[in-house]
N, C-alpha and C positions, 0 to 999 in steps of 0.2 A: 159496593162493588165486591163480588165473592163473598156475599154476605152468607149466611141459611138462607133465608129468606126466598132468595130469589133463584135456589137450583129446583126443578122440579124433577129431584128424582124419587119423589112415590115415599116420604117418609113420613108424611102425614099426621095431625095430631098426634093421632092415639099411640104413636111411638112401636107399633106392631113390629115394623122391617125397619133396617137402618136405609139411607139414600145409596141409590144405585150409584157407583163411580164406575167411570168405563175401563179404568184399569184395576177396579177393584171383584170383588166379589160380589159381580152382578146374578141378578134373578136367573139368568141363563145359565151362569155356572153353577148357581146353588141347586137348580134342577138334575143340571149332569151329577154333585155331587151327588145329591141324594139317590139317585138312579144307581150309582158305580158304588154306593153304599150299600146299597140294598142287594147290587147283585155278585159284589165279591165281599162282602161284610169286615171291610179291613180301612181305616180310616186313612192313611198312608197311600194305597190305592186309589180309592175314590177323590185326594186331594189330585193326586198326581195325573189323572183323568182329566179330572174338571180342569186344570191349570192354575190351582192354588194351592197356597204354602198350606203348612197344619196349624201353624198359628195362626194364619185366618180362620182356616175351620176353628177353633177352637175358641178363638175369641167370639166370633158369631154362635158358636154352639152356646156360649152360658151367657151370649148379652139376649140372645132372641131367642124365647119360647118356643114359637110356632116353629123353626127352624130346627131349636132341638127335639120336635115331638117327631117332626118329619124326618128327623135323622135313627132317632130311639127305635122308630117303628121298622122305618129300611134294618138296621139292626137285629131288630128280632124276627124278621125275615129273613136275612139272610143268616143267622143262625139256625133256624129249621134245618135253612137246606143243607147246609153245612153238618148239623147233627143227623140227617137220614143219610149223607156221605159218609159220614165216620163210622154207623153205625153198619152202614151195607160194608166198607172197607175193615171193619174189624171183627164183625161177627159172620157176615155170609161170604164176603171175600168176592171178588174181582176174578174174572175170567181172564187165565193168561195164554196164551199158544203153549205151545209143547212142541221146538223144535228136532229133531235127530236128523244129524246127516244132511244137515240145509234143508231138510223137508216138515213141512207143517205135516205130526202126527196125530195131535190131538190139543185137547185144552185141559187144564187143571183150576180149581179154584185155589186164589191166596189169597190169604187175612192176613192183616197186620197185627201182630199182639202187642206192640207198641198204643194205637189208637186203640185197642180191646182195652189196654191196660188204663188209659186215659179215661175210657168212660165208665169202666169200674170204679176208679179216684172220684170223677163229677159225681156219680151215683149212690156211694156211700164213704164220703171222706176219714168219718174216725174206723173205717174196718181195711178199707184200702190205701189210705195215705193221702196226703194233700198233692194234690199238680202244680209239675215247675217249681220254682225257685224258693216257694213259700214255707215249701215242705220241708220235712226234718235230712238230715244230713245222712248217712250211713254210724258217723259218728254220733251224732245226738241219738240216734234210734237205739245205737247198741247200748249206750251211759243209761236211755230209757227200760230197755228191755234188763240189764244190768239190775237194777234198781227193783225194778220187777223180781225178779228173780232170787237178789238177795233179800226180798221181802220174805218169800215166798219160803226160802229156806229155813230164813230165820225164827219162822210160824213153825214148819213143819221142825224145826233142832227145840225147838221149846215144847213143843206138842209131844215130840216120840224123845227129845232130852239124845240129839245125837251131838256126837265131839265136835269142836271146831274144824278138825279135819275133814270128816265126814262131809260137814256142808262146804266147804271151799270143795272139794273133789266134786260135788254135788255141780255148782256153780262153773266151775272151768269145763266138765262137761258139756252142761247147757249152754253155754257160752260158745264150744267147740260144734254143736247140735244146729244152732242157729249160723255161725259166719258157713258149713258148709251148705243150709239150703239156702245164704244170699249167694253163694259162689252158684248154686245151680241156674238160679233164678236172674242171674246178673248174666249168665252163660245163654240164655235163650234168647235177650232183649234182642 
């Protein structure tokens, strides 16, 4: 009695789907998820649609295959569209009114150089930086570029034999060269 055996919700030999529960993560909901995945590409959303936790998604994503290929796929669909968004919103910009005087006078385009800047990062990581949180610090960058720099010096005070002075003035310069264009460049974000 409440054996396996004797539920018949669809789980069948070959171990494909797990069994339908009526309060669980039925085939209906794994439809809507898949759907709400595919068309807002955000896992959080698509559970909060469908009416399930993310730990269910999540548990069914990595016990059931066919699940995760059906989820992988909504995924990289709804990434497309996602990147021909980002792409029209940071390179050709979005039509805005142009109000004066409580009257619509015209339209202007805006970009975002925020999302411009994001997909310069996707696009070539070691020349524009890493995206989000992964990335180096303002701190790590400067110790790196630092390092750089006293390399740099220390080739060129051995090569042309200049004084110690010389390259530290050399280096607090460039040092002073760089924090003003992150000051410019931190000024625009």
């Amino acid at each position: 009695m409440g054996g396996e055996g004797g539920n018949s919700g669809g789980g069948g030999a070959g171990g494909s789907s797990p069994r339908s529960r009526r309060d669980g993560f039925t085939p209906a909901k794994k439809g809507a998820c898949v759907a709400a995945l595919a068309k807002y590409g955000t896992v959080a959303d698509a559970c909060r649609i469908a009416g399930i936790s993310t730990t269910s998604f999540y548990r069914h994503f990595n016990k059931w295959p066919d699940f995760r290929g059906a989820c992988e796929a909504a995924l990289a669909k709804a990434a497309g569209n996602i990147e021909i968004l980002a792409w029209e919103r940071g390179v050709t910009g979005i039509e805005e009114p142009v109000i004066h005087y409580g009257k619509l006078v015209g339209t202007r385009r805006k970009r975002s150089d925020a999302i411009f800047k994001l997909i310069l990062q996707a696009s070539n990581r070691r020349k524009y930086g890493a995206i989000g949180q992964g990335g180096e610090t303002k701190t790590q960058i400067e110790a790196r570029v630092r390092k750089e720099i006293e390399a740099e010096a220390q080739a060129a005070a051995e090569a042309g034999r200049r004084s110690p002075d010389e390259v530290f003035a050399d280096i607090v310069a460039r040092m002073a060269e760089i924090r003003a264009r992150e000051g410019k460049e931190g000024g625009e974000g």
